[in-house]
C-alpha positions, -999 to +999 in steps of 0.1 A: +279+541-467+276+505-460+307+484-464+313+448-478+315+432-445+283+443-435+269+433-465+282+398-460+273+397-426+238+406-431+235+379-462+249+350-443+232+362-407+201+364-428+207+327-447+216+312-411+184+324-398+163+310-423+181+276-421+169+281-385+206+276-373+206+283-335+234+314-337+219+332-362+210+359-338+250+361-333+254+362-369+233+395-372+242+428-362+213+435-344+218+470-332+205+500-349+239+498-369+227+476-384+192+483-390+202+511-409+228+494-428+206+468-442+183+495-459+213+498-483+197+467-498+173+487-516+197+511-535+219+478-539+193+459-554+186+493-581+209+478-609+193+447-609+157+461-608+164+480-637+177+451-659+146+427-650+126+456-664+145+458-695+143+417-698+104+425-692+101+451-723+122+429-743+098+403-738+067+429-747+088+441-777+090+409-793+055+399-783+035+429-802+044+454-829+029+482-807+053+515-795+059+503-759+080+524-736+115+531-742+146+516-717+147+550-698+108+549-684+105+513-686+136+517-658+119+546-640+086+524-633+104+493-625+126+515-597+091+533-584+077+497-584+102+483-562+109+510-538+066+516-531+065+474-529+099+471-506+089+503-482+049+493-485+060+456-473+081+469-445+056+490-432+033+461-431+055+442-415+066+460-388+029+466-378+023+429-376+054+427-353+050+448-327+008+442-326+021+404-326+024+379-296+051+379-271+083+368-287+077+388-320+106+413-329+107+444-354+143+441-359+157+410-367+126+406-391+135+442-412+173+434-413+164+398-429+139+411-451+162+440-468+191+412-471+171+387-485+156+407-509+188+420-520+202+383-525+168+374-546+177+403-566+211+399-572+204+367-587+171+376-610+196+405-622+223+379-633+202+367-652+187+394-666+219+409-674+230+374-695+196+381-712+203+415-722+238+412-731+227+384-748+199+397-764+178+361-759+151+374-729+142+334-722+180+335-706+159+348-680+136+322-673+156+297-647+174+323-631+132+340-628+125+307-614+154+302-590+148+337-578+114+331-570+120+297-553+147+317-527+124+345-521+100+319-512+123+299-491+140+330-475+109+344-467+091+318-449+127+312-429+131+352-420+091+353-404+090+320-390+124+329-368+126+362-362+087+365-350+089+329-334+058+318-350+043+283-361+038+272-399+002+284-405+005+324-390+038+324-414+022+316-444-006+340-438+024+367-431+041+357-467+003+357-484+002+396-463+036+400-480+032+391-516-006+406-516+012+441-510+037+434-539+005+425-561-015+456-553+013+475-554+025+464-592-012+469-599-011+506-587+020+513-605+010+500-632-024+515-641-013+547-632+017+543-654-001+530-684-017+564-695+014+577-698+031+548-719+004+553-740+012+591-753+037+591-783+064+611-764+068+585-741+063+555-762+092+567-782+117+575-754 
């Protein structure tokens, strides 16, 4: 189990790296500790995931009188979503890393990418949990928007330092990144939608 400290210290290692602070690489754990400690990030970031997708059927529900899928599979997808996009991403990104340049690390770049995606979660599922308890889904909207602009911004920092690369190669590694979580979502979903369709599901 991974405990608090690590947490932090993988969160703030991971924002001093993308503010390109020069002891960032002190600031991570870097050993295989903590490699394995920052794939907690994906159970972590669970909760959350299964919120947004409840914000997201909200949304649908009050969008078309059609049976849509109830909380239960509409949670399922969402958490097969995210685990396919996070592990697909990973595996993509390693691959670039170690076929990369000199200078171009596997480790540093998987330890920032689990704890930044567990920080643009934790936010998006703040927000998506004011929308819920709330019952207003457009509570969702800034905190959508702020999530988005950090994943962005957290991202770009994570590649740029950790495989020591210049402006242009990092943007084509965040279009690599985001085209998997596309293709992904896309897979998920069209597989998915047969089953939504069926009445035992659509009333769950």
């Amino acid at each position: 189990m991974v405990s608090g400290k690590e947490i932090t210290r993988g969160m703030a290692g991971t924002f001093a790296m993308a503010r390109g602070e020069g002891d960032w690489e002190e600031r991570l754990d870097l050993t295989a500790r903590g490699v394995f400690a920052s794939f907690w990030a994906i159970p972590l970031s669970l909760p959350a995931v299964m919120l947004i997708g409840e914000v997201a059927r909200q949304v649908q529900l009050s969008r078309t009188d059609e049976a849509l899928a109830g909380p239960a599979v509409t949670a399922t997808l969402q958490v097969v979503a995210t685990v396919l996009s996070w592990s697909a991403t990973l595996f993509v990104l390693a691959k670039l890393a170690s076929r990369g340049q000199e200078g171009w690390r596997v480790t540093p770049l998987l330890i920032g990418f689990n704890w930044s995606r567990l920080a643009v979660n934790l936010i998006a599922g703040l927000g998506a949990a004011a929308a819920v308890a709330a019952s207003t889904p457009l509570l969702f909207g800034p905190f959508a928007l702020l999530a988005t602009v950090l994943s962005v911004w957290l991202l770009f920092g994570v590649v740029k330092r950790s495989l020591d690369t210049k402006t242009g190669p990092t943007i084509g590694v965040l279009a690599v990144v985001f085209l998997v979580d596309l293709l992904v979502g896309l897979v998920v979903s069209t597989l998915a939608s047969s089953f939504i369709g069926s009445p035992s599901l659509a009333s769950s």
